[in-house]
C-alpha positions as a Markdown table, in Angstrom:
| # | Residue | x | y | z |
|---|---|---|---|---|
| 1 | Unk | 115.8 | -89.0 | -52.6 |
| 2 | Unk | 118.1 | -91.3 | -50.9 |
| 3 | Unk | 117.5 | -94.9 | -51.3 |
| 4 | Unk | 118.7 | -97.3 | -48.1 |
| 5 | Unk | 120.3 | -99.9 | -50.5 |
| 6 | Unk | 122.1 | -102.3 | -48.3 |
| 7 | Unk | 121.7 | -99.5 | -45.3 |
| 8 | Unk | 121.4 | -101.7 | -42.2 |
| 9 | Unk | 122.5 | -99.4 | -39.7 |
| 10 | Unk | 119.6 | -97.3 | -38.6 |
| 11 | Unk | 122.2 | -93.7 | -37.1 |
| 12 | Unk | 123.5 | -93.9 | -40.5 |
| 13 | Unk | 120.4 | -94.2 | -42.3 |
| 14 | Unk | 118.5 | -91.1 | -40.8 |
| 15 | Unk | 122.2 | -89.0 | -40.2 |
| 16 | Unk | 122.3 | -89.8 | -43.7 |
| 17 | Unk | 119.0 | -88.5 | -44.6 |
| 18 | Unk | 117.9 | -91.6 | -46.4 |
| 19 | Unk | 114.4 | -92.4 | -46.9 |
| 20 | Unk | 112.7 | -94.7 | -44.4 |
| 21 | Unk | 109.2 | -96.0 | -44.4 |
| 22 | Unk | 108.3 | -95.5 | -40.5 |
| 23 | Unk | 107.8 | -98.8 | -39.1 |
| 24 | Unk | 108.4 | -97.6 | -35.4 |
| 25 | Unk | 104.5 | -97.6 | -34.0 |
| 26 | Unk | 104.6 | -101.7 | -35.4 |
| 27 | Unk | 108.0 | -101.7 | -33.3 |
| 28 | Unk | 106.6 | -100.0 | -30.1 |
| 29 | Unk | 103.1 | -102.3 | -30.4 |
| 30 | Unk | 105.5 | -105.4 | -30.3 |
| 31 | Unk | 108.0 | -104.1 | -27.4 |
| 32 | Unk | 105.6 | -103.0 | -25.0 |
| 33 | Unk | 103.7 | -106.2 | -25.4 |
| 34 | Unk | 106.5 | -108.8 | -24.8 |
| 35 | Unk | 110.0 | -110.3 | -23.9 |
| 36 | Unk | 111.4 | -113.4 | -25.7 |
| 37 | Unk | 110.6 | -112.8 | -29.8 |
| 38 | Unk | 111.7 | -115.1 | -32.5 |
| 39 | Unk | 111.4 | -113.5 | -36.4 |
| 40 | Unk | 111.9 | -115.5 | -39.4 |
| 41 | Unk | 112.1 | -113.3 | -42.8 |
| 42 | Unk | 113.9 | -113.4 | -46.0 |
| 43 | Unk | 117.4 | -112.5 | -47.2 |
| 44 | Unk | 117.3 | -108.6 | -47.4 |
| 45 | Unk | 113.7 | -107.7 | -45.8 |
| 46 | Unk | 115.3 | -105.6 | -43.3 |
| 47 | Unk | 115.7 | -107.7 | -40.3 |
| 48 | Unk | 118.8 | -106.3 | -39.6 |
| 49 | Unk | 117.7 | -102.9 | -39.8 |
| 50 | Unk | 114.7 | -103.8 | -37.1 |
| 51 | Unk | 117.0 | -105.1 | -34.6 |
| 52 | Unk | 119.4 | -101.9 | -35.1 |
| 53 | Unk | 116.4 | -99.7 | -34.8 |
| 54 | Unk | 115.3 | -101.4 | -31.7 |
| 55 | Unk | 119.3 | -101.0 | -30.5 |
| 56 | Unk | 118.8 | -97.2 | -30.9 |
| 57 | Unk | 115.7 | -96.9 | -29.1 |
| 58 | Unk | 117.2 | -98.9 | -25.9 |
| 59 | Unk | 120.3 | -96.6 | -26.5 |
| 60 | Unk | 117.7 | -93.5 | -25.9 |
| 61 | Unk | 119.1 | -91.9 | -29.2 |
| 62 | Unk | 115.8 | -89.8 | -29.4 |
| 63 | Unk | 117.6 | -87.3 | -32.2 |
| 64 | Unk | 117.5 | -90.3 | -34.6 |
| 65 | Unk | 113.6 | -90.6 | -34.6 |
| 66 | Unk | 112.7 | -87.2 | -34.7 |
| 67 | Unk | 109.8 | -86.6 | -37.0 |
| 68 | Unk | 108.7 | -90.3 | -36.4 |
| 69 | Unk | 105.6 | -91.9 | -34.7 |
| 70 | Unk | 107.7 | -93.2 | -31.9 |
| 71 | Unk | 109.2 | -89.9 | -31.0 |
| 72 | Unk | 106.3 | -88.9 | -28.7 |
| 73 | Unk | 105.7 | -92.4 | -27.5 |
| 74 | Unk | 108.8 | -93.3 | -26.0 |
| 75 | Unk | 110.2 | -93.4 | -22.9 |
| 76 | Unk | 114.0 | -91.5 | -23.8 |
| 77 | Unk | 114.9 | -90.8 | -19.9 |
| 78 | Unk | 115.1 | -95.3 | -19.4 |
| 79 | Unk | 118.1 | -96.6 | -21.7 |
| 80 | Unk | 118.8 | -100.3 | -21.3 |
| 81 | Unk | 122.7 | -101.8 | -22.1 |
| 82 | Unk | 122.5 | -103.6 | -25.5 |
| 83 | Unk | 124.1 | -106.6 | -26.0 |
| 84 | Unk | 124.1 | -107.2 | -30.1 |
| 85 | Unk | 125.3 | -110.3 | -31.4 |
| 86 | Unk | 125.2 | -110.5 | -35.3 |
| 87 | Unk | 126.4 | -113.9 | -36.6 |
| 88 | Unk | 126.6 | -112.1 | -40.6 |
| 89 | Unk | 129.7 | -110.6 | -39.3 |
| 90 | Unk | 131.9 | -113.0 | -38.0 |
| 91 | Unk | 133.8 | -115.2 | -40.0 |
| 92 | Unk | 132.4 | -119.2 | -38.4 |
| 93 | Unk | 133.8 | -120.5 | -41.5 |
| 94 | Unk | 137.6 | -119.0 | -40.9 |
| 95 | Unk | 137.6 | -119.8 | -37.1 |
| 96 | Unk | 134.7 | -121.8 | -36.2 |
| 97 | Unk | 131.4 | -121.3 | -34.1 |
| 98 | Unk | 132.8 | -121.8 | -31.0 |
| 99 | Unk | 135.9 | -119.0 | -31.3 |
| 100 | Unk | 133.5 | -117.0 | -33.0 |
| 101 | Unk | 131.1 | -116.7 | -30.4 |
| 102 | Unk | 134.4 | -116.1 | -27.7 |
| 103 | Unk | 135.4 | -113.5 | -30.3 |
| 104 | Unk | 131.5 | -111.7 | -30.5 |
| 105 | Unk | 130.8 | -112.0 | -26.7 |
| 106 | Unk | 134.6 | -110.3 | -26.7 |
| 107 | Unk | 133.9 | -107.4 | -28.2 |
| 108 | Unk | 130.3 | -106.8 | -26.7 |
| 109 | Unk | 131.7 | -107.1 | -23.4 |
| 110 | Unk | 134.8 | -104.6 | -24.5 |
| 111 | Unk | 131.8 | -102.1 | -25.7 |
| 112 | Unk | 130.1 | -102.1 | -22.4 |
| 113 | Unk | 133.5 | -101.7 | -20.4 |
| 114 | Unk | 133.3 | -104.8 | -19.0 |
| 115 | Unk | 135.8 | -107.5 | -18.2 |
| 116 | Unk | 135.0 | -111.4 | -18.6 |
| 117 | Unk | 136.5 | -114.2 | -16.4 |
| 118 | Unk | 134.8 | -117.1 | -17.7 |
| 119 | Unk | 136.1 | -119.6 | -20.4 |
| 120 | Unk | 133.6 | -121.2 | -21.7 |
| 121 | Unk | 131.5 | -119.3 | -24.3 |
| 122 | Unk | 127.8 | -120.2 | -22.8 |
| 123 | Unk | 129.0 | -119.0 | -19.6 |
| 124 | Unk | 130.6 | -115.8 | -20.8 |
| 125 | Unk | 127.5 | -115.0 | -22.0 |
| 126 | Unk | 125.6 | -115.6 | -18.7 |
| 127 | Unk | 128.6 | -113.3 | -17.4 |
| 128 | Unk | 128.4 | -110.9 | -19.7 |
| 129 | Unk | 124.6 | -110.6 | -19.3 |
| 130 | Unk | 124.8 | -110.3 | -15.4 |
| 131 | Unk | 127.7 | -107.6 | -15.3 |
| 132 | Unk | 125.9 | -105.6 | -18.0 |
| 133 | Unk | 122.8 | -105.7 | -15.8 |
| 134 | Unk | 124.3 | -103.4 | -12.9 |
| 135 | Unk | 121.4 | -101.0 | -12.8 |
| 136 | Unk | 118.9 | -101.4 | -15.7 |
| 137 | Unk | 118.3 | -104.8 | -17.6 |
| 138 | Unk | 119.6 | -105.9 | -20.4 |
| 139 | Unk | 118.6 | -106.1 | -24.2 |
| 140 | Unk | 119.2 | -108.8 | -26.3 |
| 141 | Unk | 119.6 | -108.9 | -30.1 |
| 142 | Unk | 120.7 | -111.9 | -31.8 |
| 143 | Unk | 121.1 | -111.1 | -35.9 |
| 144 | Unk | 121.3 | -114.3 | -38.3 |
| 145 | Unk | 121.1 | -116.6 | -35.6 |
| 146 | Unk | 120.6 | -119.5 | -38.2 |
| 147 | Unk | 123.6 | -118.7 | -40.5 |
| 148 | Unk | 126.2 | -121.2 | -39.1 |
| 149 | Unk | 124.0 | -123.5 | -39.3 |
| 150 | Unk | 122.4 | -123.2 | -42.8 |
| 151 | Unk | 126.4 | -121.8 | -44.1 |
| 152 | Unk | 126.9 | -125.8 | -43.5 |
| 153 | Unk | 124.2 | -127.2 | -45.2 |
| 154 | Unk | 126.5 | -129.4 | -47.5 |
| 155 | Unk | 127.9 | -130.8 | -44.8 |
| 156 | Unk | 125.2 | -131.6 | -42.0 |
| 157 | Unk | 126.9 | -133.6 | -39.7 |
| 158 | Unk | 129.1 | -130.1 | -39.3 |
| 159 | Unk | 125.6 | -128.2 | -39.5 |
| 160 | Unk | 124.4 | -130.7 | -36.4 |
| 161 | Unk | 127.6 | -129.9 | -34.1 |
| 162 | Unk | 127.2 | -125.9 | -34.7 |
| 163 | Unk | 123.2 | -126.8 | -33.9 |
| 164 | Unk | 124.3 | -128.3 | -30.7 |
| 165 | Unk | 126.8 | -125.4 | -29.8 |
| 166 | Unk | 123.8 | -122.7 | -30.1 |
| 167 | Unk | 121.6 | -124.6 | -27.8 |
| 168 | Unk | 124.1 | -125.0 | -25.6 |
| 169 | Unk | 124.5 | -120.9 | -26.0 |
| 170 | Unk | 121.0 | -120.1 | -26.0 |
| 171 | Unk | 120.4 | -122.2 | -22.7 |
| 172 | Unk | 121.8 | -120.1 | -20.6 |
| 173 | Unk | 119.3 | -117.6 | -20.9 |
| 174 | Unk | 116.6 | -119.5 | -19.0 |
| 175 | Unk | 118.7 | -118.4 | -15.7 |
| 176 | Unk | 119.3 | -114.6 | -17.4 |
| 177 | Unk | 116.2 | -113.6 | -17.5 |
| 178 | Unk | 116.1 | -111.7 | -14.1 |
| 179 | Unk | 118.7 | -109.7 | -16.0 |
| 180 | Unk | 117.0 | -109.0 | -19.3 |
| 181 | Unk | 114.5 | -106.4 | -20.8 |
| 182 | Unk | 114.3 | -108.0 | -23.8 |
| 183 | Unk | 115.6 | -110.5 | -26.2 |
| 184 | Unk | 114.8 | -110.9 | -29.8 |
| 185 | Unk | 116.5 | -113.1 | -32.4 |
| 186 | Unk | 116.0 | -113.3 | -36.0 |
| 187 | Unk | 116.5 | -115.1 | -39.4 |
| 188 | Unk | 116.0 | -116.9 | -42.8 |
| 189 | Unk | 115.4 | -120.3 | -41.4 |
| 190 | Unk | 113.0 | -121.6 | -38.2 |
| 191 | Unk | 114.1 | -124.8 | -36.8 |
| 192 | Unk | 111.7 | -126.7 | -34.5 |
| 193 | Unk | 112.0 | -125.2 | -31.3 |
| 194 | Unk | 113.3 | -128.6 | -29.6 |
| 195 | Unk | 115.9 | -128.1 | -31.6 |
| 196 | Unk | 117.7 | -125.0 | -30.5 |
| 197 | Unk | 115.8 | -123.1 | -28.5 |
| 198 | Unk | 113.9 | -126.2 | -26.0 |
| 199 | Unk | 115.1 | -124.2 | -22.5 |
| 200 | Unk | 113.3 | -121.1 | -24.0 |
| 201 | Unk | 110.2 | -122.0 | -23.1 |
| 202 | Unk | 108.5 | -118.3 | -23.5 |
| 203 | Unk | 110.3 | -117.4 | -26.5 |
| 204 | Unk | 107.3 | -116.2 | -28.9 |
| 205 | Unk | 107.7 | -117.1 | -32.9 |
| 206 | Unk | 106.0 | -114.1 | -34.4 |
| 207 | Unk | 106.9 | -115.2 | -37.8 |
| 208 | Unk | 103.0 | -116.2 | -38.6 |
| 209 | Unk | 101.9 | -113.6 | -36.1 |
| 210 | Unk | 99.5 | -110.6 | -37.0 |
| 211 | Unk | 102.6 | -108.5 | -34.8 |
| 212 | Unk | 104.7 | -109.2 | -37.5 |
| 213 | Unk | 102.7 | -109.1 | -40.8 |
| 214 | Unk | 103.7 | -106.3 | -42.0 |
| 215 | Unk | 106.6 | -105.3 | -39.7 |
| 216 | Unk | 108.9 | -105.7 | -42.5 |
| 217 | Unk | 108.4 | -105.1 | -46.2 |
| 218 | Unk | 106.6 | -102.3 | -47.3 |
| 219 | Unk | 102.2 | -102.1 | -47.5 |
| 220 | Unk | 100.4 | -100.2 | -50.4 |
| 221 | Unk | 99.5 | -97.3 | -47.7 |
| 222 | Unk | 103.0 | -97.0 | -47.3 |
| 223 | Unk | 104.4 | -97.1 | -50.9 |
| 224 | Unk | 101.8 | -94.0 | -51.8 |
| 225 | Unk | 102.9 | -91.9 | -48.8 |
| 226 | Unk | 106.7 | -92.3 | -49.1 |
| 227 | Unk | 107.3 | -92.6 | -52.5 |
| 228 | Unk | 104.3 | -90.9 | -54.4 |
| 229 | Unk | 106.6 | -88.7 | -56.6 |
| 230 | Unk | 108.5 | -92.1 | -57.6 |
| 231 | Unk | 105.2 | -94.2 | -58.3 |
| 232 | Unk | 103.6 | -91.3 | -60.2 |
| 233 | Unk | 106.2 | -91.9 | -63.0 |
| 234 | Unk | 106.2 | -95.6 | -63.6 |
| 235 | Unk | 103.0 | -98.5 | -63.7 |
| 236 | Unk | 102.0 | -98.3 | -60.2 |
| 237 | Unk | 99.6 | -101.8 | -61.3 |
| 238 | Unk | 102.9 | -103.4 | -63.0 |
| 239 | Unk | 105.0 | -102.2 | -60.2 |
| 240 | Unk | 102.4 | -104.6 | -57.7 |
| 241 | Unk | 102.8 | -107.4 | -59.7 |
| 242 | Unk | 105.8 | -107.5 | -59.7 |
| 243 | Unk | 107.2 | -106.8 | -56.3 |
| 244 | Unk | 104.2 | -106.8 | -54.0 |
| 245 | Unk | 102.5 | -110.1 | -53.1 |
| 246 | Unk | 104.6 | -111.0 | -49.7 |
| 247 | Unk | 102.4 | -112.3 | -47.0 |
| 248 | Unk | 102.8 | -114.5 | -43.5 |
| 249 | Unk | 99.3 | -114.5 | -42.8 |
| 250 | Unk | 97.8 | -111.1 | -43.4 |
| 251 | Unk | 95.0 | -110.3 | -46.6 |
| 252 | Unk | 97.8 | -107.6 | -46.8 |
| 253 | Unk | 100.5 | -108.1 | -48.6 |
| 254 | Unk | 104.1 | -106.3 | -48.9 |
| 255 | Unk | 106.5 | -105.2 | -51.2 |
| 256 | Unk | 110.3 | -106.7 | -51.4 |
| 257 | Unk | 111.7 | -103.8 | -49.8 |
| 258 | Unk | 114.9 | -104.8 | -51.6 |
| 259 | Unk | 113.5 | -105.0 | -55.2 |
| 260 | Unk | 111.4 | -102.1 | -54.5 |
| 261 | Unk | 113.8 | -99.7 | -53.5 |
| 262 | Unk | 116.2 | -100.9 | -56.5 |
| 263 | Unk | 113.8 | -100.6 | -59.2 |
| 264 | Unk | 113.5 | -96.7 | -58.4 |
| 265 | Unk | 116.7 | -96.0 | -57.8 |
| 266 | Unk | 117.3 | -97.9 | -61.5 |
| 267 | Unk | 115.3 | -95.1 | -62.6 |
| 268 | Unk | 112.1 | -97.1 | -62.6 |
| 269 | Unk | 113.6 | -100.7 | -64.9 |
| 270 | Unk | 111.6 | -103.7 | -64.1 |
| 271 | Unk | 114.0 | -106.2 | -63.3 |
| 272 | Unk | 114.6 | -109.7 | -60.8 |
| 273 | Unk | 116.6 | -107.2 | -57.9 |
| 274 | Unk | 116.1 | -110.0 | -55.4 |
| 275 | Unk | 116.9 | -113.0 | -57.3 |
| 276 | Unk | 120.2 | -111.4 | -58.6 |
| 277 | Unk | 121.5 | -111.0 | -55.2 |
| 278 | Unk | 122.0 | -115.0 | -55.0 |
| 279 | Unk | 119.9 | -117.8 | -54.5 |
| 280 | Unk | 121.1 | -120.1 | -51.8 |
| 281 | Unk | 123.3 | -122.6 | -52.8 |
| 282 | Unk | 121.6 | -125.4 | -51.0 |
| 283 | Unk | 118.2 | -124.4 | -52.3 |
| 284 | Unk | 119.4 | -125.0 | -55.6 |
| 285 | Unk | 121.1 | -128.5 | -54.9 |
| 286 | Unk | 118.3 | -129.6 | -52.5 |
| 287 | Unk | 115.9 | -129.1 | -55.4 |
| 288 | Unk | 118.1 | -130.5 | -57.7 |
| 289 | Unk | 118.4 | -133.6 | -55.7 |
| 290 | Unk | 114.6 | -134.2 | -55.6 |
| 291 | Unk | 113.9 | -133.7 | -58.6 |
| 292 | Unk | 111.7 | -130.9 | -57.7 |
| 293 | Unk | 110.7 | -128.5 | -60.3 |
| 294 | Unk | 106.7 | -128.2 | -59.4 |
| 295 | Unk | 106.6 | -125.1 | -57.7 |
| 296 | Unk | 104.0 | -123.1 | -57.7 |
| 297 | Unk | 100.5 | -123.4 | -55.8 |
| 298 | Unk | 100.4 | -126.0 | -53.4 |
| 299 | Unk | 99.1 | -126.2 | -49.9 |
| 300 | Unk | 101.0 | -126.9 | -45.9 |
| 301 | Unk | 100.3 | -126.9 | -42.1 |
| 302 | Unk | 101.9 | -124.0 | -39.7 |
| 303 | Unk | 104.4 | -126.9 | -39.1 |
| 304 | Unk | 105.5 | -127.1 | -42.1 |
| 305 | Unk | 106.4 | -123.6 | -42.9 |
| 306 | Unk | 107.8 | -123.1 | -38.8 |
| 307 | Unk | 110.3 | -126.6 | -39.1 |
| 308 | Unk | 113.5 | -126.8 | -40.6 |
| 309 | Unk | 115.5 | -130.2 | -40.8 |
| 310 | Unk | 118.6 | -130.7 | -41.7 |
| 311 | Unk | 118.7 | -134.5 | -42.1 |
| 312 | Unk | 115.3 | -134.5 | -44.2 |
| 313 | Unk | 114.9 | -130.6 | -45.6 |
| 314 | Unk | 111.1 | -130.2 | -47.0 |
| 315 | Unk | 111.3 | -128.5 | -50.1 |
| 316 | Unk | 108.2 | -126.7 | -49.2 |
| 317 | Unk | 109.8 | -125.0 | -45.8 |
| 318 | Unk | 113.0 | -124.1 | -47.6 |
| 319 | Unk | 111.0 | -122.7 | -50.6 |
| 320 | Unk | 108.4 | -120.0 | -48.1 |
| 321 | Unk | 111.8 | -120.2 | -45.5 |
| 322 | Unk | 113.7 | -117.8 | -48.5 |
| 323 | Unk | 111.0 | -116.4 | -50.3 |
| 324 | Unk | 110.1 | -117.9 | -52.9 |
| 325 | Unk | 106.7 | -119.0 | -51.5 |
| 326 | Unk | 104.6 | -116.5 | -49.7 |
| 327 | Unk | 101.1 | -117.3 | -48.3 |
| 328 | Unk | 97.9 | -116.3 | -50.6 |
| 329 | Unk | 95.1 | -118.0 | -47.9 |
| 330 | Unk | 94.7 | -119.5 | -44.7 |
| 331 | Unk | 91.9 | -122.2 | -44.0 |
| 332 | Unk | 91.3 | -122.0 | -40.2 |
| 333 | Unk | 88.9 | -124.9 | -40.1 |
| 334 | Unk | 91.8 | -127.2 | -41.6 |
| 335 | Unk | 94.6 | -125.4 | -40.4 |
| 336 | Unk | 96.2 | -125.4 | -44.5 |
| 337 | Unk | 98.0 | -122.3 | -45.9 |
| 338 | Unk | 97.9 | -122.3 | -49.3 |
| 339 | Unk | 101.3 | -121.3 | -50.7 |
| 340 | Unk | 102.3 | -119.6 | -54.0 |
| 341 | Unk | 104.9 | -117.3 | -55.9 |
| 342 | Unk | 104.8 | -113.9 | -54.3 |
| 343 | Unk | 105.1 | -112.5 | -57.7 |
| 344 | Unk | 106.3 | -112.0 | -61.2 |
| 345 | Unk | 110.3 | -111.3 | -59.8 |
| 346 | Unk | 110.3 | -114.5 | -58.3 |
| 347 | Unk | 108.2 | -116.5 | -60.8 |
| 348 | Unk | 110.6 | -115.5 | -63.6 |
């Protein structure tokens, strides 16, 4: 078996024959239900694979999901233009946002044969977005939309002014939307809404959503019918405890796909996957600074977990932002998640 391990491009995962956990009736429930979608997640819980998945379903590239739920539920004759803008890959620190964003919107527009006039970036978007729309709308993917913000944290009056420029981007799709099929942007971090995305009045944060709960990460039903072989060699109990416990809302929780799919390609090694790959610098620092070592169970409001700020970060929202607090209940009367460590990676 295959193991996807920093796969994030869904044609080469399947022409690859890697092993994927078929997540593509969750993807068709959310599509055929809505427009403007907003996904917070983790570092390395496949949000990047999602967006290229839904990228290859718009493209109508039906041999890529053969064998897959969606493969009889789809509609492969109506392809939409994809416009896919994916902030991990451009180099903000090198050139800045703003000659970034010129150079992204430069290359989607050179992959869709289409010549730009407009100057200024917001308005190249709106251009590009228009032109693209000649006879079917246009889709929308926006990858690590929070990473030149959150690449700045040490210095937040930069992090404000590269805040300010991606409102300014985003705004522009109030008057798009004749134009677009679909838009849907993800990341680690959720800023308020105000904050970025205020002219998006319909964009829907699915984050705490039951759409979204087990969208990403891998569930128990899917672990035993993709990887039975794998489990039937190792502590399936000590596997859960360590790498299961993820949840945004759901009795159900998921697996760290990341972790997961390490520890059996490892050969079955219990080890912290996850936490090797880096914990975020200003995490560290910001907790540091506060003197903030309690972690562990504690309690917050939806607005808590949904609200970034830069001037006054909450160690709370940073902490179930990247991970390292998942959800273990919900009180509806009092509106209070209780918060804890997902599991024994993390607590370690």
């Amino acid at each position: 078996m295959k193991y996807p391990i920093g796969i994030q491009d869904f044609s080469e995962l399947r022409k690859e024959g890697y092993v994927y956990v078929d997540k593509t009736k969750h993807i068709h429930r959310l599509l055929t239900a809505g427009k403007y979608y907003f996904l917070s997640r983790p570092r390395r819980f496949g949000k990047s694979l999602l967006l290229s998945t839904v990228k290859e379903l718009y493209s109508g590239s039906r041999e890529l999901f053969e064998g897959l739920w969606i493969e009889d539920h789809w509609d492969w004759g109506h392809t939409n233009p994809v416009i896919w803008i994916k902030f991990s890959s451009q180099g903000v620190k090198t050139m800045g946002l703003e000659a970034s964003l010129h150079k992204m919107l430069g290359e989607a527009a050179q992959n869709l044969g289409i010549e730009l006039q407009e100057s200024h970036y917001d308005q190249k978007l709106k251009e590009l977005i228009a032109k693209s729309a000649t006879s079917r709308k246009v889709v929308l993917l926006i990858d690590e939309y929070d990473k030149p913000i959150i690449d700045y944290l040490e210095d937040v009056d930069q992090a404000e002014d590269n805040r300010d420029v991606l409102k300014n981007f985003y705004s522009v799709l109030k008057d798009s939307d004749p134009y677009l099929e679909l838009v849907f942007i993800t990341g680690v971090s959720a800023f308020s809404k105000v904050s970025i995305f205020s002219d998006l009045n319909n964009l829907e944060n699915i984050t705490l959503s039951p759409s979204a709960y087990t969208l990403l990460g891998i569930t128990q039903e899917e672990l035993s019918r993709s990887f039975s072989h794998q489990l039937a060699k190792v502590d399936a109990e000590k596997v859960k405890t360590w790498y299961n416990g993820y949840s945004w809302g759901s009795e159900e929780k998921v697996y760290n796909p990341f972790s997961l799919l390490r520890f059996f390609k490892d050969g079955g090694s219990f080890k912290n996957y996850w936490f090797e790959t880096g914990t975020p610098t200003f995490l560290v620092k910001e907790m540091k600074r506060q003197a903030y070592y309690n972690i562990g169970e504690t309690s917050a409001t939806a607005n808590d977990l949904s609200n970034f700020d830069l001037r006054r970060i909450n160690p709370i929202t940073a902490l179930f932002q990247t991970g390292y607090l998942t959800i273990t209940h919900y009180e509806p009367e009092d509106l209070l998640y209780t918060l804890d460590y997902p599991n024994v990676e993390v607590k370690h």
